[in-house]
py3Dmol code that shows the C-alpha trace and the ligand (Angstrom):
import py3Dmol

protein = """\
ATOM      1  CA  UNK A   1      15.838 -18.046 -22.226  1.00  0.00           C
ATOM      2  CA  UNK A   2      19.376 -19.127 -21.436  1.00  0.00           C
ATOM      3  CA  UNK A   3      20.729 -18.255 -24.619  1.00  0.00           C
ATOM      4  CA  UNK A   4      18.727 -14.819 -24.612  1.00  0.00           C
ATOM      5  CA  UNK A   5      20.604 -13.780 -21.561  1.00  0.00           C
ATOM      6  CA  UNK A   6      24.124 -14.967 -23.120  1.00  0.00           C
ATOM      7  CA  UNK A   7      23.368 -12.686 -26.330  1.00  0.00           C
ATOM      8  CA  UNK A   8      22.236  -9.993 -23.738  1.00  0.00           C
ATOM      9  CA  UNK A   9      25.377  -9.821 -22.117  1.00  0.00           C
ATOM     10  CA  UNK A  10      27.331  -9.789 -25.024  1.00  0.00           C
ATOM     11  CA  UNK A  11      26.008  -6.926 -26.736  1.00  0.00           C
ATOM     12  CA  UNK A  12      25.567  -4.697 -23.415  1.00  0.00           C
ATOM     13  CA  UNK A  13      28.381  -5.834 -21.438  1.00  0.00           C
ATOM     14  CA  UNK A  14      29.601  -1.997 -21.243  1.00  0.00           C
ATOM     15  CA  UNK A  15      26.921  -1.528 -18.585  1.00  0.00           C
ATOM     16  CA  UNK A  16      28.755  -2.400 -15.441  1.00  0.00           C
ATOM     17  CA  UNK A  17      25.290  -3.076 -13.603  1.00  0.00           C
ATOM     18  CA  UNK A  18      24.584  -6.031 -15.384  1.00  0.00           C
ATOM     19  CA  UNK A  19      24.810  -9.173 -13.795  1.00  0.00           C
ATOM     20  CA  UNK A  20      22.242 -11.551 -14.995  1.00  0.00           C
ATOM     21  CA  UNK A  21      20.664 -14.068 -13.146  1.00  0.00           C
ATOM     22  CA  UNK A  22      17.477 -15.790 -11.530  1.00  0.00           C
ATOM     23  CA  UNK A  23      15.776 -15.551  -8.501  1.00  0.00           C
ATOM     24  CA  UNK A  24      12.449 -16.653  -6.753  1.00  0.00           C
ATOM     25  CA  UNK A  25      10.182 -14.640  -4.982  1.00  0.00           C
ATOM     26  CA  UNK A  26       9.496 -15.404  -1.207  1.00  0.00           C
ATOM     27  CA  UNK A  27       6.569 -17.360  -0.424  1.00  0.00           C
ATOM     28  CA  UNK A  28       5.023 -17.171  -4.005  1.00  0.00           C
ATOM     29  CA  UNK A  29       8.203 -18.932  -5.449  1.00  0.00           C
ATOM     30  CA  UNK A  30       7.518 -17.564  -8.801  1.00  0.00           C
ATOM     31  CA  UNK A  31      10.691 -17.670 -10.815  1.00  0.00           C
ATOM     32  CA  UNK A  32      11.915 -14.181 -12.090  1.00  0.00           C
ATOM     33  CA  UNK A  33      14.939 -13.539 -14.861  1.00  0.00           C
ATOM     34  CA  UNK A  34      16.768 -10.465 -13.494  1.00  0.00           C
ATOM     35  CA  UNK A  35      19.593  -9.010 -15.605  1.00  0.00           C
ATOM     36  CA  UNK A  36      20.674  -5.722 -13.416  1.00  0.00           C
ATOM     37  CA  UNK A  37      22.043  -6.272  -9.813  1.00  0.00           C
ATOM     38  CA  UNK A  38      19.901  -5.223  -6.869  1.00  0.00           C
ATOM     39  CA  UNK A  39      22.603  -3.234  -5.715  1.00  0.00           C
ATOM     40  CA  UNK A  40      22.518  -0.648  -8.900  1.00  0.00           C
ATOM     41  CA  UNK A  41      18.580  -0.558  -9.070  1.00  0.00           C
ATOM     42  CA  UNK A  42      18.435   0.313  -5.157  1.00  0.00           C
ATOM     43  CA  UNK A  43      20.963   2.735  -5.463  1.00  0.00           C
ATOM     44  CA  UNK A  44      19.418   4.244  -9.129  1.00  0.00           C
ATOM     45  CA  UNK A  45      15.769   4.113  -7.370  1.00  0.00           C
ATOM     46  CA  UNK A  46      16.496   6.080  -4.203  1.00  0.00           C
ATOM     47  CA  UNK A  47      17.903   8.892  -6.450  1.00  0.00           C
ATOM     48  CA  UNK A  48      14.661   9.166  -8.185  1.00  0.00           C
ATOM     49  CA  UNK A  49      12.944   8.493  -4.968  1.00  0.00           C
ATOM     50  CA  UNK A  50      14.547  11.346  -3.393  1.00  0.00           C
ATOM     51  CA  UNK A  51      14.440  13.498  -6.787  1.00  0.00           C
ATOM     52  CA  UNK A  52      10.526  13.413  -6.015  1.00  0.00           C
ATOM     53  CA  UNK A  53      10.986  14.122  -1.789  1.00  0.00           C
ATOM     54  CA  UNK A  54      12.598  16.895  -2.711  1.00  0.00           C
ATOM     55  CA  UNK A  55      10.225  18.254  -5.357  1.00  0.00           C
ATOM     56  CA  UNK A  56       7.260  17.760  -2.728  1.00  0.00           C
ATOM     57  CA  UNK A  57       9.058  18.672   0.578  1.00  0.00           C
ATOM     58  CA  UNK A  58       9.566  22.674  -1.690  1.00  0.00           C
ATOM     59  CA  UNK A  59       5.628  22.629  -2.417  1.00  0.00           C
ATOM     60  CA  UNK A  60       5.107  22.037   0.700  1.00  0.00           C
ATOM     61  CA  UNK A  61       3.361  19.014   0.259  1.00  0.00           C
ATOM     62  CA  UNK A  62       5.117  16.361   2.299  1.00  0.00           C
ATOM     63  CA  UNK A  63       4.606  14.900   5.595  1.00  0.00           C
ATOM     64  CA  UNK A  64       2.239  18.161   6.396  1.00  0.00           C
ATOM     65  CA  UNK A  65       0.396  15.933   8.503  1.00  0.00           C
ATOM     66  CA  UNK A  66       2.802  14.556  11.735  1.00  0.00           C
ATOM     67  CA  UNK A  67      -0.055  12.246  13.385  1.00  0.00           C
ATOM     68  CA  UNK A  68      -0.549  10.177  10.266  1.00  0.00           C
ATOM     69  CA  UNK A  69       2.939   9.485   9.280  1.00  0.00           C
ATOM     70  CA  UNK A  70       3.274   8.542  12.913  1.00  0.00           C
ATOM     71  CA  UNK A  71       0.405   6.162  12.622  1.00  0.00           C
ATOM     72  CA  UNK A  72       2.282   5.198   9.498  1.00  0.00           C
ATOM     73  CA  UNK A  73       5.710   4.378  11.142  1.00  0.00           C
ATOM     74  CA  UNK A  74       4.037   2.687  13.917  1.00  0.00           C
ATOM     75  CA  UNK A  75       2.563   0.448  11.973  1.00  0.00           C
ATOM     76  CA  UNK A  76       5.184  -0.277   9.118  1.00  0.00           C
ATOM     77  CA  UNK A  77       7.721  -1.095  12.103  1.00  0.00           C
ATOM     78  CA  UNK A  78       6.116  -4.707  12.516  1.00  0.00           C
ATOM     79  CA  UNK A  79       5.639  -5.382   8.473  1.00  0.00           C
ATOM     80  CA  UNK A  80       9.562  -4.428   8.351  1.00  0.00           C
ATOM     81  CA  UNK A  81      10.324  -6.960  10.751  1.00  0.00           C
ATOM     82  CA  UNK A  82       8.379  -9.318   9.019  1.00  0.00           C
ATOM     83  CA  UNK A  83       9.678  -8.393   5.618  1.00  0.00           C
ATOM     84  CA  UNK A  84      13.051  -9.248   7.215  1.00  0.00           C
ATOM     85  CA  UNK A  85      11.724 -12.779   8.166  1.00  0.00           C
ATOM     86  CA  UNK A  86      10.608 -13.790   4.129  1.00  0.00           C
ATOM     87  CA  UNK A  87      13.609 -11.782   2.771  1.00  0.00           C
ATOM     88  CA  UNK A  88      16.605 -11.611   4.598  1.00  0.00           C
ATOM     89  CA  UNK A  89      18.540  -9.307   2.524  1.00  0.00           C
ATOM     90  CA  UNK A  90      16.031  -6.341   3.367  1.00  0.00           C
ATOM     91  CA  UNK A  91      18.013  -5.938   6.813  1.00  0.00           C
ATOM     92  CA  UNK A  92      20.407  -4.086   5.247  1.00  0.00           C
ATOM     93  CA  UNK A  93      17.783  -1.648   3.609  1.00  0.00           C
ATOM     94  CA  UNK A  94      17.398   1.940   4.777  1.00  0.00           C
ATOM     95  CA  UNK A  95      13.816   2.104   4.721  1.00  0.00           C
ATOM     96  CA  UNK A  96      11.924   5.202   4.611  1.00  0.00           C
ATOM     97  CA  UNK A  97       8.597   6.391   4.927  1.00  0.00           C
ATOM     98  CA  UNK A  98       7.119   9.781   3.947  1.00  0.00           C
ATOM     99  CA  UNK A  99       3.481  10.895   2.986  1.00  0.00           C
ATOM    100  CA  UNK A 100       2.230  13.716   0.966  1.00  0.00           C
ATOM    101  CA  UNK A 101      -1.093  15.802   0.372  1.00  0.00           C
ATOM    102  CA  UNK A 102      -0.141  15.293  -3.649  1.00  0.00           C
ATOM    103  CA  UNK A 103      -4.008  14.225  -5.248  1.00  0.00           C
ATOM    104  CA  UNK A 104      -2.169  12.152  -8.015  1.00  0.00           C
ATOM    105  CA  UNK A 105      -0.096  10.028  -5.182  1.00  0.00           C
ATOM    106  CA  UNK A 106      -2.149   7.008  -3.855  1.00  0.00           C
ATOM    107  CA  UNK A 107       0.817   5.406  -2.677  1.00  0.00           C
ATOM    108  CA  UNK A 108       4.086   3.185  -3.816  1.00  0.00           C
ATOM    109  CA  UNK A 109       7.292   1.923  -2.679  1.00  0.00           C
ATOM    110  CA  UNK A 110      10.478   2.180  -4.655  1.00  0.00           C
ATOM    111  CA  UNK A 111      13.158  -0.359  -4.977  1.00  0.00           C
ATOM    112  CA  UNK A 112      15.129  -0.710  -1.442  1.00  0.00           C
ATOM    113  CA  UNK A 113      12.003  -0.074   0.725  1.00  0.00           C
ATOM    114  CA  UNK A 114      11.431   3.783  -0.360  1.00  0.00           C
ATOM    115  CA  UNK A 115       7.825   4.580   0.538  1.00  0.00           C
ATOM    116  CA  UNK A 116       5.221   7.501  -0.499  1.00  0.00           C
ATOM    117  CA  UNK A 117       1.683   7.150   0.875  1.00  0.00           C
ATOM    118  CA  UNK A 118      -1.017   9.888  -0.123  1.00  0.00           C
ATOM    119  CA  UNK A 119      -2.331  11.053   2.715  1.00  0.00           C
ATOM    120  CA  UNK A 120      -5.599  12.011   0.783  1.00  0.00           C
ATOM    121  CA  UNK A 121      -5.779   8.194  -0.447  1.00  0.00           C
ATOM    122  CA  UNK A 122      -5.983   7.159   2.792  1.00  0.00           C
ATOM    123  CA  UNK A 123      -8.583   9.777   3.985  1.00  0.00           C
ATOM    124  CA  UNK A 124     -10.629   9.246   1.117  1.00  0.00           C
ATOM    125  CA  UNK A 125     -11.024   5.342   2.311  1.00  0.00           C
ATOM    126  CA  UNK A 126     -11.147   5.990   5.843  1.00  0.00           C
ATOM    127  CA  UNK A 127      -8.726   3.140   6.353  1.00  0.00           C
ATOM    128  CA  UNK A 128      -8.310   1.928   9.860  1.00  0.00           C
ATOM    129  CA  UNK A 129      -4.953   0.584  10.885  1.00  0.00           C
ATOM    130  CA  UNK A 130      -4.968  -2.791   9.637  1.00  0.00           C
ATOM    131  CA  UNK A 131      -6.434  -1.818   6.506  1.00  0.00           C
ATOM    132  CA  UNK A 132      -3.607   0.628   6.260  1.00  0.00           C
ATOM    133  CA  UNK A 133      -1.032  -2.247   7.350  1.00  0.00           C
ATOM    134  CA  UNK A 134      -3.006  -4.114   4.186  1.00  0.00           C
ATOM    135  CA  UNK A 135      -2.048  -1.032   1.848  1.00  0.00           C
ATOM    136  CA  UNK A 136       1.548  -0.797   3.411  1.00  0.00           C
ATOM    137  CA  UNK A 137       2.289  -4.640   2.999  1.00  0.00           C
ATOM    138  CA  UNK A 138       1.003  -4.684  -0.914  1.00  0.00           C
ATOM    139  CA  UNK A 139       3.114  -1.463  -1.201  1.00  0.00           C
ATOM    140  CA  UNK A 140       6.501  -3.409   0.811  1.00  0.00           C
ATOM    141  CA  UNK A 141       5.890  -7.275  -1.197  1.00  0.00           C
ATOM    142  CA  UNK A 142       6.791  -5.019  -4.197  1.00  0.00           C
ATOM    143  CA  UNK A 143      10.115  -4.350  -3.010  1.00  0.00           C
ATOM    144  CA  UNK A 144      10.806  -7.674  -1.271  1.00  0.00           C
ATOM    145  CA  UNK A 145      10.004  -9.136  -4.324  1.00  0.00           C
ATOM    146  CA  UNK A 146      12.169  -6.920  -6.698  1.00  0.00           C
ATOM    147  CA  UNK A 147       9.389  -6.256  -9.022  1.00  0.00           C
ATOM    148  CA  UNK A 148      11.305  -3.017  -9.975  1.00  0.00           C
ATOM    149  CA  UNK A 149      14.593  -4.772 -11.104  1.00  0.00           C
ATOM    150  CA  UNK A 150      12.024  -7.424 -12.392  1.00  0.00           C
ATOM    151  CA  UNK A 151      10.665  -4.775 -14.923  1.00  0.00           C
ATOM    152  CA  UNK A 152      13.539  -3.181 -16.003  1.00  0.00           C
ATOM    153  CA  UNK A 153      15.215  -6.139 -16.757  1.00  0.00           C
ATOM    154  CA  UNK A 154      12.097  -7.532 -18.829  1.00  0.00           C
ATOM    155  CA  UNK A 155      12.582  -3.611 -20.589  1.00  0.00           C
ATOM    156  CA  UNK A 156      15.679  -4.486 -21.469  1.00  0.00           C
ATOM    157  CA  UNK A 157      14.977  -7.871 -23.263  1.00  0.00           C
ATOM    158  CA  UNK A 158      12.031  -6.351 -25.260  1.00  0.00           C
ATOM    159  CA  UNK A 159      13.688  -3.613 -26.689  1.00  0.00           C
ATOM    160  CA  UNK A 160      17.452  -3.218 -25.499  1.00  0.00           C
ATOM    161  CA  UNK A 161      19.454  -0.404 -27.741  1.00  0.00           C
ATOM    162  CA  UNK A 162      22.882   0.890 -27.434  1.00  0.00           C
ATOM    163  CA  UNK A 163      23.463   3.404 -24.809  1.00  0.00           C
ATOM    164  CA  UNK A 164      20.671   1.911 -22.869  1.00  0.00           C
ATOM    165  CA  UNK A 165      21.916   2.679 -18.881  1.00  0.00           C
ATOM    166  CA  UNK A 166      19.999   1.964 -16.021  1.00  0.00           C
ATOM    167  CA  UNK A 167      19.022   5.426 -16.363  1.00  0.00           C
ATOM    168  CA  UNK A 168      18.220   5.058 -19.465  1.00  0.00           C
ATOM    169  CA  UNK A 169      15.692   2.804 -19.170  1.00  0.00           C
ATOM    170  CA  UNK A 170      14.301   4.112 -15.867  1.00  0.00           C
ATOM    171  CA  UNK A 171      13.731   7.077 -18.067  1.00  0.00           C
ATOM    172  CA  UNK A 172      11.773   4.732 -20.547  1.00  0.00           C
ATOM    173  CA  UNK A 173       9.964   2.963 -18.461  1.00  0.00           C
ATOM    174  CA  UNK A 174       8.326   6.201 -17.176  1.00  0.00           C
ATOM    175  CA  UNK A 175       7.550   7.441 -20.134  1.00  0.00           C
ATOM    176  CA  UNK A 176       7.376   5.440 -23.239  1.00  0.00           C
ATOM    177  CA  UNK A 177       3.783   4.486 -23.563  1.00  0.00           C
ATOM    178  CA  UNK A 178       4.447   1.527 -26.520  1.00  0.00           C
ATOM    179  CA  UNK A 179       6.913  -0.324 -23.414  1.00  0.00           C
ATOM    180  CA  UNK A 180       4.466  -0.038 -20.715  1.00  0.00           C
ATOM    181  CA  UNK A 181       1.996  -1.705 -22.558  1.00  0.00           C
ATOM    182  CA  UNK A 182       3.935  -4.375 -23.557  1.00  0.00           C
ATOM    183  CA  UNK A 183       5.127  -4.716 -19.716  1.00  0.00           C
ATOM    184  CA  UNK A 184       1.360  -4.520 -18.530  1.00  0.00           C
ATOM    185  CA  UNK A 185       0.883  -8.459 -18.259  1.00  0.00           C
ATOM    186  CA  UNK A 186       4.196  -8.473 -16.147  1.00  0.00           C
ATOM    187  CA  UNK A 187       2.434  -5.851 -13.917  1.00  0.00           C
ATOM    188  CA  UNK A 188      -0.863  -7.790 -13.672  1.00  0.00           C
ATOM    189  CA  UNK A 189       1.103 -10.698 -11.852  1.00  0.00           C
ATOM    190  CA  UNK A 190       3.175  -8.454 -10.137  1.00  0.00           C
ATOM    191  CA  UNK A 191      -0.008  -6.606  -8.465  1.00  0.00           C
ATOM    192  CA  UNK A 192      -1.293  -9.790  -7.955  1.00  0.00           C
ATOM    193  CA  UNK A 193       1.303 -11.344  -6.418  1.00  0.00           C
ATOM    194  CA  UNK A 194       2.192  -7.985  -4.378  1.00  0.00           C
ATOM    195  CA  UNK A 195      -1.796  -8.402  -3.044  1.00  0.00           C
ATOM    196  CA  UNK A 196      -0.877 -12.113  -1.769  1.00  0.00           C
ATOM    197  CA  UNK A 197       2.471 -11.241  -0.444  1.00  0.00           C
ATOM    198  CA  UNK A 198       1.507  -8.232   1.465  1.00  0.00           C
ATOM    199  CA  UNK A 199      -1.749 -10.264   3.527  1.00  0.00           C
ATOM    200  CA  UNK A 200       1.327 -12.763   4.305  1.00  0.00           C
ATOM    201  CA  UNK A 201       3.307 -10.072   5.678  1.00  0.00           C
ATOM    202  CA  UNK A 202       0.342  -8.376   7.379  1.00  0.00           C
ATOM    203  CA  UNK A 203      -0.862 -11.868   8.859  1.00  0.00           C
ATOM    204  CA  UNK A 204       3.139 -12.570  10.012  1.00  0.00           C
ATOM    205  CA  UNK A 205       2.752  -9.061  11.980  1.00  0.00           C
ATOM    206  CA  UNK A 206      -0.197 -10.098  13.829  1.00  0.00           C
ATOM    207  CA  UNK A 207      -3.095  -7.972  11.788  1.00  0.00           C
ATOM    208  CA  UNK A 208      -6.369  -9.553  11.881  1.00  0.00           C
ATOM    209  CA  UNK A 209      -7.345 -11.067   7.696  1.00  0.00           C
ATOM    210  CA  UNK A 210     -10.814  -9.910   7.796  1.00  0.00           C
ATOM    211  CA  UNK A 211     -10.067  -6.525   8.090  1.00  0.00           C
ATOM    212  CA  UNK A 212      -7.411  -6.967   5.021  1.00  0.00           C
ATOM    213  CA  UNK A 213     -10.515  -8.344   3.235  1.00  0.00           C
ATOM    214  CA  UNK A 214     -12.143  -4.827   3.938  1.00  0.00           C
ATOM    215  CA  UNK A 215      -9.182  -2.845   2.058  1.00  0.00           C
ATOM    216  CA  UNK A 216     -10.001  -4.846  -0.886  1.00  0.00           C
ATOM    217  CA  UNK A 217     -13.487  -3.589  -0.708  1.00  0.00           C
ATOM    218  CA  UNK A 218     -13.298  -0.122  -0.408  1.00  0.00           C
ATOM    219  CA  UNK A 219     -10.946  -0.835  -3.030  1.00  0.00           C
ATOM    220  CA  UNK A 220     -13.790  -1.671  -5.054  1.00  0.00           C
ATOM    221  CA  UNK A 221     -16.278   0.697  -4.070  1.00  0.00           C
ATOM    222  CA  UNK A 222     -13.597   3.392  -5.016  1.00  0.00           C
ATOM    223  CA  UNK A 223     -12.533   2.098  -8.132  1.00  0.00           C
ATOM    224  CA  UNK A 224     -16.221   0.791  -9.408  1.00  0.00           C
ATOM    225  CA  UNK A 225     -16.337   3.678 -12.173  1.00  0.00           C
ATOM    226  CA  UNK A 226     -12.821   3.588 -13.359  1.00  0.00           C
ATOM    227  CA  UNK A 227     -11.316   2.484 -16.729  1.00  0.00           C
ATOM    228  CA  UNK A 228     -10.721  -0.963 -16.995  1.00  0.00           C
ATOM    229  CA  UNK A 229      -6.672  -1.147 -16.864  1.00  0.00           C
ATOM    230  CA  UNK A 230      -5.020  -4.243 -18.033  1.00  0.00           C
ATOM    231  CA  UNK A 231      -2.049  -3.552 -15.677  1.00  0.00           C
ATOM    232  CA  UNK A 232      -3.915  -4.587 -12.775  1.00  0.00           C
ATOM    233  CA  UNK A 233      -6.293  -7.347 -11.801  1.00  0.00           C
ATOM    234  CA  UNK A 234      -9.627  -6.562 -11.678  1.00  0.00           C
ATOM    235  CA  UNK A 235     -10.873  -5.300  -7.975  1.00  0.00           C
ATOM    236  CA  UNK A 236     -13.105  -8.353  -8.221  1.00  0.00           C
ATOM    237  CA  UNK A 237     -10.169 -11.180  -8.719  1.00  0.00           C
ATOM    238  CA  UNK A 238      -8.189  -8.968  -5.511  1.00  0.00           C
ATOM    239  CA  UNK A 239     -11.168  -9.247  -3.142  1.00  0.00           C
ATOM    240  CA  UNK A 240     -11.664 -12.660  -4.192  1.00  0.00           C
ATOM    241  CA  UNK A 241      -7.923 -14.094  -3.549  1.00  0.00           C
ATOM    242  CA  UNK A 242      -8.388 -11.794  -0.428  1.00  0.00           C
ATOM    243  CA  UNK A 243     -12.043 -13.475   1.112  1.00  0.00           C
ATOM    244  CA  UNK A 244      -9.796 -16.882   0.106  1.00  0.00           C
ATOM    245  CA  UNK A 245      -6.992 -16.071   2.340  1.00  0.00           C
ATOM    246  CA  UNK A 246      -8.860 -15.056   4.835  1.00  0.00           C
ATOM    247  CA  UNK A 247     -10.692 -18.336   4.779  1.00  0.00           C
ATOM    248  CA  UNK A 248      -7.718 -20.339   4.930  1.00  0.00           C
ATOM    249  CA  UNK A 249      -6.140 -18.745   8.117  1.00  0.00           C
ATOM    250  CA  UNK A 250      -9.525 -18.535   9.684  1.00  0.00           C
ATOM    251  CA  UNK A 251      -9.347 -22.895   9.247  1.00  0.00           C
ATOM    252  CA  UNK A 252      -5.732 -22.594  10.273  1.00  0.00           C
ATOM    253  CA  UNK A 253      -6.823 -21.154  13.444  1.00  0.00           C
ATOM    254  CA  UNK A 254      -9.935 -23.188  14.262  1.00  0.00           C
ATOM    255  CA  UNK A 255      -7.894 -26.210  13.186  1.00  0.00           C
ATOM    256  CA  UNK A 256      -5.170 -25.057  16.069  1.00  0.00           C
ATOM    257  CA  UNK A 257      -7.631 -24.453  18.749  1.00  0.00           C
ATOM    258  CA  UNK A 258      -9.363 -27.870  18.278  1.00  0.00           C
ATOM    259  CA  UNK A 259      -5.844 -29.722  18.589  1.00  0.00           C
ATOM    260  CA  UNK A 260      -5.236 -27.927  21.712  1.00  0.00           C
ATOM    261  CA  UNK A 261      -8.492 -28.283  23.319  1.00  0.00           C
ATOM    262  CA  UNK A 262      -8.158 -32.440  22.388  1.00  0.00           C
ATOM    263  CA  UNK A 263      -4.454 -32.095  24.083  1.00  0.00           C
ATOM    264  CA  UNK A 264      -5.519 -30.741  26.855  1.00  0.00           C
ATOM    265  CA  UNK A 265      -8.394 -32.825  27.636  1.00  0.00           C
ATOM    266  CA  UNK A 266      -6.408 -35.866  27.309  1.00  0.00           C
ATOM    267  CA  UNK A 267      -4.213 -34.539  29.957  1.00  0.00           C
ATOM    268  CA  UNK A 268      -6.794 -33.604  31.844  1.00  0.00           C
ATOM    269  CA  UNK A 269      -8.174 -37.637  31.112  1.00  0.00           C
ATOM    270  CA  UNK A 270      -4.403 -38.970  32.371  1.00  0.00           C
ATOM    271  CA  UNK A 271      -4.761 -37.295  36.194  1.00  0.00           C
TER     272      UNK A 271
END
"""
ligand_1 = """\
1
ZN
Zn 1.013 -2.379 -6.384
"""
view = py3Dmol.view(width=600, height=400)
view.addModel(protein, "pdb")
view.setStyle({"model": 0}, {"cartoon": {"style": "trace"}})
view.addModel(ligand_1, "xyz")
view.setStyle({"model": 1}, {"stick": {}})
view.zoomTo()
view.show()
């Protein structure tokens, strides 16, 4: 892998934004091999983020409805902080948050904490707020966990060519159907992990885990007739991991009442 990177660097050293490296994902620890610098995907991401604003703010199809993006903000406030918490770097981020009425938008977040939510995603569901908090912190562990630079930088090792600028391969990664397939096992683990990283950042902001668990199924009910897509894990395998989590902090809990209660009666024992 080492040597990989070396030849990398070598042939594309004209592109200033390369500066390989590795890094590890918060909580999941997961090692990643990154070869562009956050800095220059953040910065090439909010252009196309704000490419697509634009583009929906003249069709008059963003933020048309004040009370949710409100409800939105509110909520995304506490996940931010606790973004900050697992990655520290994300302090510095301009985060923003915008929704549209666009059908084909369910939601995502960019590189850099740039978020779009569909507004008729989360009307179709009828997601209450920490269900929404659930959608919001999948949608945020993407970013914290630079699955974007992730990608583009595994792009670039399976089929780099001359000329190929950040852009470039933005571009490609958009549209060339032969590189998205060969990036759709990356994806799996990345919507997996994203899944697992957002309940942790949804459980650090004080939403209750049973009600994550109840995203996951709607998830399901929604998605029960769709094509199979090996991008993602199966809505099955994402409820599952969610009913586990849930589990585990409902034992946390129980397990931190009980050595309270046995403190305090032997206090109470001692007067
Ligand atoms: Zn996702």
């Amino acid at each position: 892998m080492f040597i990989r990177h070396l030849l990398t660097v070598g042939l594309f050293s004209f592109c200033v934004s390369l500066i390989p490296g590795y890094a590890q994902v918060p909580e999941t620890g997961r090692w990643q091999e990154l070869a562009y610098s956050t800095a220059a995907v953040n910065a090439e991401t909010a252009d196309r983020y704000h490419e697509h604003i634009d583009a929906l703010r003249s069709h008059k199809q963003l933020d048309q409805d004040p009370a949710l993006l409100s409800r939105i903000k509110t909520i995304a406030r506490g996940l931010i902080s606790a973004a900050s918490k697992l990655k520290p770097e994300s302090n510095t981020w301009r985060w923003e948050i915008h929704i549209t009425s666009e059908q084909q938008v369910d939601a995502y977040c960019m590189a850099g904490g740039k978020i779009l939510i569909g507004s008729e995603f989360v009307r179709r569901l009828k997601l209450s707020n920490s269900e929404l908090a659930t959608l919001l912190g999948h949608e945020m562990a993407h970013a914290i966990a630079e699955h974007h630079r992730e990608e583009l930088s595994e792009a670039l090792h399976i089929n780099a060519q001359p000329g190929d600028t950040l852009d470039v391969m933005m571009g490609r990664l958009e549209t060339d159907i032969s590189m998205q397939l060969k990036l759709a096992t990356l994806s799996n683990i990345q919507e997996s992990e994203a899944d697992q990283l957002g309940m942790i950042l949804a459980h650090m902001a004080g939403w209750d885990s049973a009600s994550m668990v109840s995203f996951f199924q709607k998830l399901q009910r929604v998605e029960a007739n769709s094509v199979p897509n090996n991008s993602y894990p199966s809505t099955e395998s994402r409820l599952s991991m969610a009913r586990g989590f849930n589990k585990l902090w409902a034992k946390i809990e129980s397990d931190q009442k009980s050595i309270v209660t046995r403190r305090s009666s032997a206090t109470n024992d001692q007067k």
